[in-house]
Backbone as numpy.savetxt, mean C-alpha at the origin, in Angstrom:
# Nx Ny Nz CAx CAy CAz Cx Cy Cz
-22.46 -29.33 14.83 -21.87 -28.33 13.93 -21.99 -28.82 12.48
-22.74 -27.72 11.33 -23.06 -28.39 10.18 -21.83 -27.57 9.43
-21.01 -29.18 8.87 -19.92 -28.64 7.88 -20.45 -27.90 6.66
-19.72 -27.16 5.92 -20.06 -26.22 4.85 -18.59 -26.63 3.96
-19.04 -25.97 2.73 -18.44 -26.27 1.69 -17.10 -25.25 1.44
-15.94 -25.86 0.88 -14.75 -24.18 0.95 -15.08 -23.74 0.55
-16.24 -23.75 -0.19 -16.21 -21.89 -1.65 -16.88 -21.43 -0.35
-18.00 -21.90 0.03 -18.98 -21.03 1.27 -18.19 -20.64 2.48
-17.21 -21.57 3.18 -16.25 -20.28 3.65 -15.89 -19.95 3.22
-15.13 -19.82 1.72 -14.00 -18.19 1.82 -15.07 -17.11 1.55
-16.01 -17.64 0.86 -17.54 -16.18 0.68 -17.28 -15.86 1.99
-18.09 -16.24 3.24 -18.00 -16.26 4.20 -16.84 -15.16 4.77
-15.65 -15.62 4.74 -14.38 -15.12 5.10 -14.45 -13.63 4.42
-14.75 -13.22 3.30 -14.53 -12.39 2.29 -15.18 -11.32 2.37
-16.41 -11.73 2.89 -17.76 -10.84 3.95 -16.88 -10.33 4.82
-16.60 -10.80 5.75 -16.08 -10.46 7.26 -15.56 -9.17 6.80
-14.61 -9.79 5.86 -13.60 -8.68 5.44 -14.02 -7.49 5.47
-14.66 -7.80 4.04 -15.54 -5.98 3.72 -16.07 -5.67 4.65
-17.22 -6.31 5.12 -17.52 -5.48 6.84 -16.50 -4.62 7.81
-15.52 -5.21 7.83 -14.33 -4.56 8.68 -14.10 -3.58 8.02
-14.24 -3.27 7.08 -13.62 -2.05 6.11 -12.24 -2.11 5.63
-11.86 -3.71 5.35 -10.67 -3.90 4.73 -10.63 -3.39 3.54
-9.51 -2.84 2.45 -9.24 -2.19 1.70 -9.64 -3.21 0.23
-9.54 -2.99 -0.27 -9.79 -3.84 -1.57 -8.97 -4.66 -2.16
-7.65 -4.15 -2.07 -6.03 -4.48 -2.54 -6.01 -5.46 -1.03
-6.82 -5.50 0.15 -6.29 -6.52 0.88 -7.10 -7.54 0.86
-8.45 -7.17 0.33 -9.40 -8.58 -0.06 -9.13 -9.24 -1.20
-8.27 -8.83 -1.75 -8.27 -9.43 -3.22 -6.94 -10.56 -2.60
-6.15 -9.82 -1.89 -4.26 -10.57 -1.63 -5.06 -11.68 -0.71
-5.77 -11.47 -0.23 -6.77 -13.02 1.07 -7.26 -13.58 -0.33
-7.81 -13.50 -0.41 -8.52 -14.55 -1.42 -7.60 -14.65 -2.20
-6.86 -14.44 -3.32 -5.65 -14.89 -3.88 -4.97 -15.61 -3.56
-4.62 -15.78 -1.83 -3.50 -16.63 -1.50 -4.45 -17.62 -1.18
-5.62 -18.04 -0.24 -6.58 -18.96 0.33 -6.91 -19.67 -1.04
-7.20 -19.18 -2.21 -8.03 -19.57 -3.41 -6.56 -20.75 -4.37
-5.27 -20.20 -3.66 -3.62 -20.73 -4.14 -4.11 -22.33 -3.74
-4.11 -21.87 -2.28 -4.18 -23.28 -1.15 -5.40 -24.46 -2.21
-6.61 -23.71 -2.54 -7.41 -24.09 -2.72 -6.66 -25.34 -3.98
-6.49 -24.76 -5.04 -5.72 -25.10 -6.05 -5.36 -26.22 -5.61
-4.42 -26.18 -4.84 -3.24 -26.87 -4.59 -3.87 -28.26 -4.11
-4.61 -28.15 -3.54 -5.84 -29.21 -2.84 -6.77 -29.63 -3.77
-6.64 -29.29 -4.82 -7.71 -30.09 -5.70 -7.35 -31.35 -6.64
-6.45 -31.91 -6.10 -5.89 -33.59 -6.48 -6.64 -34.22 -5.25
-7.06 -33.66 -4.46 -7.30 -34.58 -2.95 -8.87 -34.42 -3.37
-9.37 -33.67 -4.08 -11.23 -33.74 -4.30 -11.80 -33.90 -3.15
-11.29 -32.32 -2.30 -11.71 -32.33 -1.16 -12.90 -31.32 -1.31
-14.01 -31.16 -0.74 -15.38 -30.56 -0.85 -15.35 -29.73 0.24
-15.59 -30.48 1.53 -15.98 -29.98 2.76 -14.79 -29.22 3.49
-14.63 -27.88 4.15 -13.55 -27.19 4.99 -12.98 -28.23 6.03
-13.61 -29.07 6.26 -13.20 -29.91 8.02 -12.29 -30.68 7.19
-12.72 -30.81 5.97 -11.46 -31.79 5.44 -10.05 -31.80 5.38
-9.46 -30.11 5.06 -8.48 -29.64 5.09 -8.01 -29.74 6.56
-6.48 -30.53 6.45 -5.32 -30.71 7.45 -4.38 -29.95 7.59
-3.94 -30.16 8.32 -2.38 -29.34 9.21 -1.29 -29.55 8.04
-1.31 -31.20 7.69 -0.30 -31.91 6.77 -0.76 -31.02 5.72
-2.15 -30.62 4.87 -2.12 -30.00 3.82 -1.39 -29.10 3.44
-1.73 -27.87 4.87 -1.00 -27.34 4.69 0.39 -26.86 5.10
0.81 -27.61 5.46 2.84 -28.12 5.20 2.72 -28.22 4.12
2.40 -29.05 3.55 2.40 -29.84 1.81 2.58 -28.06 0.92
1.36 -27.67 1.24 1.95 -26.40 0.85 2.53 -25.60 1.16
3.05 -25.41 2.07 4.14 -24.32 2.08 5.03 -25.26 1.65
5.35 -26.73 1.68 6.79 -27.16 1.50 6.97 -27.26 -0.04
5.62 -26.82 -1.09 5.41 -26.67 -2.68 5.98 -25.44 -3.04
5.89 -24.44 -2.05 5.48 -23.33 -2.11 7.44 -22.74 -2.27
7.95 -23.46 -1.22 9.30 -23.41 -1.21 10.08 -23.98 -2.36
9.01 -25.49 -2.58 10.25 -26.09 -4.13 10.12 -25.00 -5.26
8.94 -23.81 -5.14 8.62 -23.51 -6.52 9.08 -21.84 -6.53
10.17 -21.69 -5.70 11.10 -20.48 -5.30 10.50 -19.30 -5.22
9.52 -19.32 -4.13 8.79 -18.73 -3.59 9.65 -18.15 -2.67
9.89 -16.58 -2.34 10.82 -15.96 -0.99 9.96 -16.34 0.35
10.95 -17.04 1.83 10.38 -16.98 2.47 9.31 -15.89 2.69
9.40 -14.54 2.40 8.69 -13.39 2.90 7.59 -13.95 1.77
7.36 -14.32 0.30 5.90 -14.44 0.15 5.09 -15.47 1.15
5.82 -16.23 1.06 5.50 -17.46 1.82 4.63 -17.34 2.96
5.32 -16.75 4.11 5.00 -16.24 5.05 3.60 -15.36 5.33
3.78 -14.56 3.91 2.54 -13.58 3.54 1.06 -14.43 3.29
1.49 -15.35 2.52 0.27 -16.08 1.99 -0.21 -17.41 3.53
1.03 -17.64 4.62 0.86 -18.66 5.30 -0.63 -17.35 6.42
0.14 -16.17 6.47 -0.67 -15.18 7.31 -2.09 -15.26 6.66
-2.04 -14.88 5.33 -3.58 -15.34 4.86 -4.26 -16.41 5.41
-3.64 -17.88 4.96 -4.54 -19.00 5.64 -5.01 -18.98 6.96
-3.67 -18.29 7.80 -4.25 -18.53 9.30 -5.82 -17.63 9.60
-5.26 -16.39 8.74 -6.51 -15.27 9.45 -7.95 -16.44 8.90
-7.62 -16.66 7.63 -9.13 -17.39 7.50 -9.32 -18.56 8.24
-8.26 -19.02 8.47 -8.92 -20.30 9.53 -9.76 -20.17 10.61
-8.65 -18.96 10.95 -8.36 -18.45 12.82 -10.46 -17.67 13.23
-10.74 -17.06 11.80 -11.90 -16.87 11.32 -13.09 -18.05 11.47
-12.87 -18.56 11.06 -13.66 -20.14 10.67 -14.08 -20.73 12.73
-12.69 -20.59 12.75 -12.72 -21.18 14.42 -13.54 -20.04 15.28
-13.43 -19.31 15.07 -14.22 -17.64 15.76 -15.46 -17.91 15.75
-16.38 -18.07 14.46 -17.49 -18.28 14.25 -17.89 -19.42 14.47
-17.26 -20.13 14.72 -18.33 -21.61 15.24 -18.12 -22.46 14.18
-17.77 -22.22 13.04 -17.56 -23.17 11.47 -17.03 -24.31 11.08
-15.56 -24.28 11.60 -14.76 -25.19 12.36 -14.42 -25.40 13.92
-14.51 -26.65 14.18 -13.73 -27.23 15.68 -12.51 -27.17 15.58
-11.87 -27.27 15.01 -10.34 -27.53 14.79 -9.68 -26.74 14.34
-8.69 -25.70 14.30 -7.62 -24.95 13.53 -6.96 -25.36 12.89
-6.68 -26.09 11.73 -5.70 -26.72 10.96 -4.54 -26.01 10.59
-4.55 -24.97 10.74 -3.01 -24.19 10.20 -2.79 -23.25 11.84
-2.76 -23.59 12.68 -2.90 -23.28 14.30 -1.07 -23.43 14.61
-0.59 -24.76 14.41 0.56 -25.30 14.24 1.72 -25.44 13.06
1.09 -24.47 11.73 1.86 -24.57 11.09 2.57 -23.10 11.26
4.06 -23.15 11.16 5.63 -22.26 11.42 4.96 -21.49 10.21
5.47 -20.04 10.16 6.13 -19.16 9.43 7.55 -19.25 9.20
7.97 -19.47 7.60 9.56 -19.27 7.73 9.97 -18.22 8.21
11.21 -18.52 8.58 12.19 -17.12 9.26 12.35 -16.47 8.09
12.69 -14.81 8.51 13.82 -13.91 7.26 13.34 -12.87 7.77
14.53 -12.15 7.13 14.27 -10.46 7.72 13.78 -9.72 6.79
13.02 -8.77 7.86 11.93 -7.79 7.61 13.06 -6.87 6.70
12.74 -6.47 5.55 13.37 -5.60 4.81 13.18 -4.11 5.42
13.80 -3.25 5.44 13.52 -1.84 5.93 13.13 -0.87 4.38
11.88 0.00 4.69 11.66 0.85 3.66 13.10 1.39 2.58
12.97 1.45 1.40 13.88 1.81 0.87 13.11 3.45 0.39
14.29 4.04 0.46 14.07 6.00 0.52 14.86 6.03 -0.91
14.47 6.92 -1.41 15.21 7.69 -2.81 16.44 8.70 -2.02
17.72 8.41 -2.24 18.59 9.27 -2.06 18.55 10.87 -2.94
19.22 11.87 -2.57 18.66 13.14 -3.07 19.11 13.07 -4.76
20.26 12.65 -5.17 20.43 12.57 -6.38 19.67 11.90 -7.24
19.50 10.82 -6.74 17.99 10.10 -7.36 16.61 10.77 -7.96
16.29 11.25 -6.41 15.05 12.13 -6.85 15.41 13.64 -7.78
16.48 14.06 -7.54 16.97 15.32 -8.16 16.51 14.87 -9.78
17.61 13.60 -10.08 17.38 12.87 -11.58 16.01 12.52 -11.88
14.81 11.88 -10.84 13.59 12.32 -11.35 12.55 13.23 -11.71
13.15 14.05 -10.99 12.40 15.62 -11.33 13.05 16.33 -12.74
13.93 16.26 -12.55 15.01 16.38 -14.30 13.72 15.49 -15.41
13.99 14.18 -15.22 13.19 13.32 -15.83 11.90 13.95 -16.53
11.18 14.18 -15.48 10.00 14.75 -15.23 9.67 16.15 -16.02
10.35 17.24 -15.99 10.37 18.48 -16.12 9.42 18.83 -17.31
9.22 18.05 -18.36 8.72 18.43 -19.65 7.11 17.65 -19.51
6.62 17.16 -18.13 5.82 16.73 -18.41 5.19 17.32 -16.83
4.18 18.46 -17.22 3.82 19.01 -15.60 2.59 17.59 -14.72
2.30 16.68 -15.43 1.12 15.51 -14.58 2.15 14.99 -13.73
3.40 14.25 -14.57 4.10 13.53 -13.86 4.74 14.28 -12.31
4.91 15.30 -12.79 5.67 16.53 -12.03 5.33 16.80 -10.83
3.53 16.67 -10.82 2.88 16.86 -9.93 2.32 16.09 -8.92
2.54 14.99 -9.73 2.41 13.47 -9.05 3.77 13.12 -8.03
4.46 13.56 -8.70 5.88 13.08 -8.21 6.16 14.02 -7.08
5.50 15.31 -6.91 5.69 16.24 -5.57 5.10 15.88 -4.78
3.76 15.68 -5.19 2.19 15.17 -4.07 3.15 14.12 -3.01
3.70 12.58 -4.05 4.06 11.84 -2.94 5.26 11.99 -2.40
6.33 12.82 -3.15 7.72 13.60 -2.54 7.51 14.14 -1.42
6.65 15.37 -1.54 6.74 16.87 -0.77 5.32 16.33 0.29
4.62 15.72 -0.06 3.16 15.49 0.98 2.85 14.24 1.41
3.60 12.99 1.40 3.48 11.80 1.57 1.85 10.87 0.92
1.67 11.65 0.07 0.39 10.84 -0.32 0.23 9.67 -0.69
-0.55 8.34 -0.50 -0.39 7.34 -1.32 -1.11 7.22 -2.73
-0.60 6.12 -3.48 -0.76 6.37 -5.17 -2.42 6.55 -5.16
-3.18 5.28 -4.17 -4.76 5.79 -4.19 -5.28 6.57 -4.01
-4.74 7.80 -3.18 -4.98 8.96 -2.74 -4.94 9.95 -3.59
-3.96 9.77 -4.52 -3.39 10.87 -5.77 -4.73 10.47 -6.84
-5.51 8.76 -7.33 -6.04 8.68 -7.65 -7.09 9.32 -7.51
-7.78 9.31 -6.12 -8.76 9.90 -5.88 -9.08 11.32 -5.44
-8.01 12.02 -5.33 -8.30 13.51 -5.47 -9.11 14.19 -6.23
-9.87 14.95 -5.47 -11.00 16.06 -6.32 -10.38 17.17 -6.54
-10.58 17.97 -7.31 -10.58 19.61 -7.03 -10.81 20.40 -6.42
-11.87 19.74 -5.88 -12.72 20.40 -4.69 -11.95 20.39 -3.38
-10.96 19.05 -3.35 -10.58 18.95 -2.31 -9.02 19.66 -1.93
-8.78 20.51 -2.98 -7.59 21.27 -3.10 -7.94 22.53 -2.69
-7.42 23.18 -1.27 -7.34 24.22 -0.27 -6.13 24.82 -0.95
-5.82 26.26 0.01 -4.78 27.42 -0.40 -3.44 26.59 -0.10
-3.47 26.00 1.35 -2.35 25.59 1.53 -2.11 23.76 2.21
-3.28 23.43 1.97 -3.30 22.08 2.04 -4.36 21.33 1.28
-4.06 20.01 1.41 -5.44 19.03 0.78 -6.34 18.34 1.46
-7.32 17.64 0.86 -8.44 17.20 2.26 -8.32 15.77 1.32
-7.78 14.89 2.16 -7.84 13.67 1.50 -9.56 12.67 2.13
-10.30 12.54 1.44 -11.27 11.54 1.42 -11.48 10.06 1.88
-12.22 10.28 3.12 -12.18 8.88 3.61 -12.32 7.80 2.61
-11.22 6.89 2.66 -11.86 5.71 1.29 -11.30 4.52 2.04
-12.01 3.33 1.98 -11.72 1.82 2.08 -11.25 2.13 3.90
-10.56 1.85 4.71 -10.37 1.91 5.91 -9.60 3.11 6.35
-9.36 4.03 5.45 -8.82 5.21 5.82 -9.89 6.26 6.16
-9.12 7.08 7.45 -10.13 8.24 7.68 -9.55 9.56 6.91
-10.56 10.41 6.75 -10.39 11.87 6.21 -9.57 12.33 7.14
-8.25 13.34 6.37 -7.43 13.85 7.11 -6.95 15.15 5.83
-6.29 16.14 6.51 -5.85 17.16 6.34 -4.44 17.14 5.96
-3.47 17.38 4.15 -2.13 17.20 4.41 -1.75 18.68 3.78
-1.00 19.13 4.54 -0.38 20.31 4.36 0.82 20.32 2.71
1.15 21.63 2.42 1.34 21.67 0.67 2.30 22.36 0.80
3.64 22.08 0.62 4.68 22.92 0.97 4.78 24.26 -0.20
5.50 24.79 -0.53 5.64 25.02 -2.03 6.25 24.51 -3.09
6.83 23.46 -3.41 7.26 22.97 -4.19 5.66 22.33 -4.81
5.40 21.47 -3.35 4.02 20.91 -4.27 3.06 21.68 -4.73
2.75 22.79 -4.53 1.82 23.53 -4.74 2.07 24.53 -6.07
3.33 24.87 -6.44 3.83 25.42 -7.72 3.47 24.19 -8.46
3.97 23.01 -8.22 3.42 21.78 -9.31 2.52 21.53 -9.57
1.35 21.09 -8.64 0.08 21.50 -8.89 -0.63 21.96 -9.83
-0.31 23.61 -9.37 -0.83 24.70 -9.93 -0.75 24.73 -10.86
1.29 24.30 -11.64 0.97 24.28 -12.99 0.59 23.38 -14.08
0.47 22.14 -13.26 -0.26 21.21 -14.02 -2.17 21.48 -14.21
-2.39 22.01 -13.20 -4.07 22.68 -13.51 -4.24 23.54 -14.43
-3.15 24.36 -14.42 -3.19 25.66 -15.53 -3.13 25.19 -16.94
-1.94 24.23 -16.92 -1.59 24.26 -18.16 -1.35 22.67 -18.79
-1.58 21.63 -17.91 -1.36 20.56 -18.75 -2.17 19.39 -18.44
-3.41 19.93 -17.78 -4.67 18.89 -17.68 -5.81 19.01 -18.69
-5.51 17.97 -18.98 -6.42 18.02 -20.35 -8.40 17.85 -20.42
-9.03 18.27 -20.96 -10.30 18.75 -21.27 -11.34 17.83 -20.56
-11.77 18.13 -19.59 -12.66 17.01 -18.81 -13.76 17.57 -18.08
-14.44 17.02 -18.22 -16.06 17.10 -17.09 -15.42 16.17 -15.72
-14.74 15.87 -15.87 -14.37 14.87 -14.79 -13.88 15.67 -13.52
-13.97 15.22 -12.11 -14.01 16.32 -10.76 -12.68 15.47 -10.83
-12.28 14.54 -10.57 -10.92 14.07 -10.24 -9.43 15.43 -10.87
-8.94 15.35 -10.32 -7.41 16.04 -10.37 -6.98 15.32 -11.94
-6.47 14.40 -11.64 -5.59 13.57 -12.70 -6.48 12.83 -13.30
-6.44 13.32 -15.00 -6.91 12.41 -15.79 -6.42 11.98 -17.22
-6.55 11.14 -17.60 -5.92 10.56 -19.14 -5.98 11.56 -20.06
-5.84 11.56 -21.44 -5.54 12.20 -22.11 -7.20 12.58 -23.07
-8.14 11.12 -22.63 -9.52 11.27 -23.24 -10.11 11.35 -21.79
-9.59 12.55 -20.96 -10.58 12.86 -19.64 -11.16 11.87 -18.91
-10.54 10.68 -19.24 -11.29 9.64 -17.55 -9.86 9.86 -16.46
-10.40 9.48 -14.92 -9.74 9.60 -14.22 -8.37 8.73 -14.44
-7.47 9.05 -14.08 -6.15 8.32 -14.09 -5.83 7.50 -12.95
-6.23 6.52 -12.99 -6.28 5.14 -11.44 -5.12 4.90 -11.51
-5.23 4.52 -10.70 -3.66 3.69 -9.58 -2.68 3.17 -10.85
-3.24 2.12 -11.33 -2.15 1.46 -12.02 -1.43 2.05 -13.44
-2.57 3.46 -13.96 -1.75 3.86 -14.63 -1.07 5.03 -14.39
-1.21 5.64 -13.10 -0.03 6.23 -12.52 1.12 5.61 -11.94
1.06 4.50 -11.43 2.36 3.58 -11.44 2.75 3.29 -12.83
2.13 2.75 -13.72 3.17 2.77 -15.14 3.91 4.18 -15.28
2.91 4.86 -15.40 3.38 6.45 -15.65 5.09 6.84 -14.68
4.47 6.58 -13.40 6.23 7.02 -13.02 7.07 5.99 -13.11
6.62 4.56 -13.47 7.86 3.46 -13.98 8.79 3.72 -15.20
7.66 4.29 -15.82 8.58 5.19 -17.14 9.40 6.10 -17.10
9.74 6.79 -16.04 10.14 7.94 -15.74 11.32 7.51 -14.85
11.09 6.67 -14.12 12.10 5.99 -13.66 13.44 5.21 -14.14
12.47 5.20 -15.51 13.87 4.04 -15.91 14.44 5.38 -17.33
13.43 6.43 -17.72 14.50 7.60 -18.07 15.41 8.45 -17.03
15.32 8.46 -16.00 16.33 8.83 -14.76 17.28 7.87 -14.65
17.11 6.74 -14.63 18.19 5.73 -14.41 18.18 4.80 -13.21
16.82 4.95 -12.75 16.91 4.79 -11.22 16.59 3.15 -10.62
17.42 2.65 -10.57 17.08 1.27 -10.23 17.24 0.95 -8.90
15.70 -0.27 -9.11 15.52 -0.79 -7.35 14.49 0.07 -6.87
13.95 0.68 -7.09 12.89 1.91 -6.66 11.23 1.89 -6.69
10.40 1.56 -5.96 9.22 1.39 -6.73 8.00 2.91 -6.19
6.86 2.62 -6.77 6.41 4.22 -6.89 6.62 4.68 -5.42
5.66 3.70 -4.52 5.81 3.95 -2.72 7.35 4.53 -2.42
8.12 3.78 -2.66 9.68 4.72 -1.64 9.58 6.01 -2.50
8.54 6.91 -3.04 8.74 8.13 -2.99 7.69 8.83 -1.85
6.64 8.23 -1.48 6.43 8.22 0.04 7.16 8.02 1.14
7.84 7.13 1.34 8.63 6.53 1.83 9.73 8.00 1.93
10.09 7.94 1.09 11.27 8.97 0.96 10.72 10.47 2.13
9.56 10.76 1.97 8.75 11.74 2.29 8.88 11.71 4.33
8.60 10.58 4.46 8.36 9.79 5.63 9.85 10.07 6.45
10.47 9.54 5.93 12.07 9.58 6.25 12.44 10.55 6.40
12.44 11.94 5.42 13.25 12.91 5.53 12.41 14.01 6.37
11.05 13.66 6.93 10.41 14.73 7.81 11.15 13.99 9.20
11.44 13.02 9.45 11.46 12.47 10.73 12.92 12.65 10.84
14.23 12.88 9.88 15.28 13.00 10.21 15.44 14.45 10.15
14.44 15.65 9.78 14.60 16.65 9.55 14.18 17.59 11.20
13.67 16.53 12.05 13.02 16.46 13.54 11.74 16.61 13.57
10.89 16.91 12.61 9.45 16.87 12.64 8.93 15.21 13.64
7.74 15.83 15.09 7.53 14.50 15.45 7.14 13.57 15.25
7.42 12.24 15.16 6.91 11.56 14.74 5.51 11.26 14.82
4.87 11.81 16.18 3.14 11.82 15.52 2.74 12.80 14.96
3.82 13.49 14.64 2.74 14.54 13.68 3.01 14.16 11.87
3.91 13.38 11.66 4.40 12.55 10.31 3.36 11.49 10.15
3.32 10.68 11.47 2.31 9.58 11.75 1.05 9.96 11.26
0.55 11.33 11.94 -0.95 12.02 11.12 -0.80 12.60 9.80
-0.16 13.14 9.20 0.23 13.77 8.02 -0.02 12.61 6.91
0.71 11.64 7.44 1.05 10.56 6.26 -0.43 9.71 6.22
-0.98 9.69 6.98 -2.44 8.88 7.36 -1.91 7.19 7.61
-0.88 7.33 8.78 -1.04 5.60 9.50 -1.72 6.07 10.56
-2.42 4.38 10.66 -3.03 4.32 11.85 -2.55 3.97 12.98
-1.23 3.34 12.94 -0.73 3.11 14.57 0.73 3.91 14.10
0.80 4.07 15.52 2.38 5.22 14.86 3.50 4.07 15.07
3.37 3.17 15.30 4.32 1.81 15.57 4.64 1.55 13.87
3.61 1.89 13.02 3.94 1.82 11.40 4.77 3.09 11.38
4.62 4.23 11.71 6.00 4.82 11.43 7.02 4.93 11.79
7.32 4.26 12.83 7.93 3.91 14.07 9.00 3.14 12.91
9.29 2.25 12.30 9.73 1.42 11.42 11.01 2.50 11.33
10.32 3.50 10.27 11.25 4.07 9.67 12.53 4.52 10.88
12.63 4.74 11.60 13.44 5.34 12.62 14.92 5.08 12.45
14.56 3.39 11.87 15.82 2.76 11.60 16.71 3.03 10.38
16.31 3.97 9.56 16.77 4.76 8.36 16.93 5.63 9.12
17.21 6.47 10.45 18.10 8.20 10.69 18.73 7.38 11.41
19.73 8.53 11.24 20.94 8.55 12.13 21.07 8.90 13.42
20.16 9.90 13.39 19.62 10.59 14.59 18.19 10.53 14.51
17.83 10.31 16.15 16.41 10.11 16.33 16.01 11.33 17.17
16.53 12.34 17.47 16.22 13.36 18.22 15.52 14.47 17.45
14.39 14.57 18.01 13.30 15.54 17.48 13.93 17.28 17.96
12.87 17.71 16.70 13.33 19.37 17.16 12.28 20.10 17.68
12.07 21.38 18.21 10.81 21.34 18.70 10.34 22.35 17.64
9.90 22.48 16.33 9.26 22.39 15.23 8.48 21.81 14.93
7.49 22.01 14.61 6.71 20.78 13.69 6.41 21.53 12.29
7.03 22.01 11.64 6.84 22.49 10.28 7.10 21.45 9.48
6.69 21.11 9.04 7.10 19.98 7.92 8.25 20.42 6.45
9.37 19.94 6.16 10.29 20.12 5.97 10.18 19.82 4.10
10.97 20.81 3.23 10.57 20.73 1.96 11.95 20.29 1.50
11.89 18.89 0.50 13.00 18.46 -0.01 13.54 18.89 -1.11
């Protein structure tokens, strides 16, 4: 077995990835945390992968802890190392698993946090004088969309009474229905407060390029903190979406398809936010 160098596995590792059709936001969080380790190991002027130990990495997680790191990042970044190891050992690369035996700290799994109705009431208030935000803020309210999804919307892909969201990164094309709330918002942000563009995207800046992810998360962070709303981040207004179809009795695989997870065991989570878990035999999807 011919050892190789760490940069040439994590390349290596980083491949795999994209092949699988991992998302981008999850190739970047692997290599971020593996590239941490890397760091951390460069007092030892270690070259070769076989070099890296079990003890290394203790050493780091036990750095990782002096430098008040939450068990839960911890844990996150220990899951990184393993997959690339666990990788390494798959392919023939390494003989040995070095992080095989190293613990995950304990701690509990936080449960989704939902916008209570006064909350969101106060963001739509917030909102009112500005129809982008308005419309953004229904899409993932009223239709569970995620923020990449809102990014990447066409025009084209806007139907009478639903949307056609676009296979992107490991998601498949799916169909989400438009209650009326979202669809008055919409509408009047197309009519009247999207500004002058050749551009096919839905949402765009003010000089017509598309409006990406991160500056629609600034966009409703601002809006958030004119509502008052603390503890909240853009997702629990998905989240929120998620919750109140499944306590409203809509079934849970039909929330599960709506929302675009792939195992319904991810929506399954939420369950633990109702009070009641008893479905109705409806499946209309429910307008907040």
């Amino acid at each position: 077995m011919t050892d190789i160098l760490i940069t040439e596995a994590l390349n290596k590792f980083i491949d795999a990835l994209a092949q699988k059709g991992k998302s981008t936001n999850t190739i970047v969080a692997y290599k971020g945390d593996i590239n941490q380790l890397i760091s951390f190991l460069k007092p030892k002027k270690y070259d070769y992968i076989s070099q890296i130990s079990e003890g290394d990495i203790d050493s780091f997680k036990a750095d990782l802890t002096q430098n008040d790191y939450t068990a839960k990042s911890i844990s996150r970044k220990l899951n990184s190392i393993k997959n690339f190891f666990s990788h390494l050992k798959n392919e023939k690369i390494i003989e040995i698993d070095p992080s095989l035996e190293v613990k995950h700290p304990k701690y509990e799994n936080d449960l989704p946090k939902i916008l209570k109705p006064v909350e969101y009431r106060s963001l739509r208030d917030a909102c009112r004088n500005d129809s982008r935000a308005t419309a953004i803020v229904e899409l993932m309210l009223q239709a569970g969309l995620r923020i990449k999804e809102i990014e990447n919307l066409k025009l084209d892909n806007i139907k009478d009474n639903d949307i056609l969201i676009e296979s992107y990164e490991s998601h498949p094309v799916r169909n989400v229905p438009l209650n009326n709330s979202a669809k008055t918002a919409l509408q009047k942000y197309l009519n009247d407060g999207r500004y002058p563009t050749r551009s096919k995207n839905v949402f765009v800046t003010k000089t017509g390029k598309t409006l990406l992810a991160r500056n629609i998360r600034s966009l409703l962070n601002r809006f958030f903190i004119k509502a008052d709303i603390k503890g909240i981040k853009v997702n629990d207004l998905r989240n929120t979406f998620i919750v109140f179809q499944l306590k409203s009795g809509v079934p849970i695989d039909v929330v599960s398809q709506v929302v675009g997870h792939k195992r319904i065991s991810t929506t399954e989570k939420y369950l633990e936010l109702i009070d009641s878990k008893e479905e109705s035999r409806g499946i209309k999807l429910k307008e907040l």
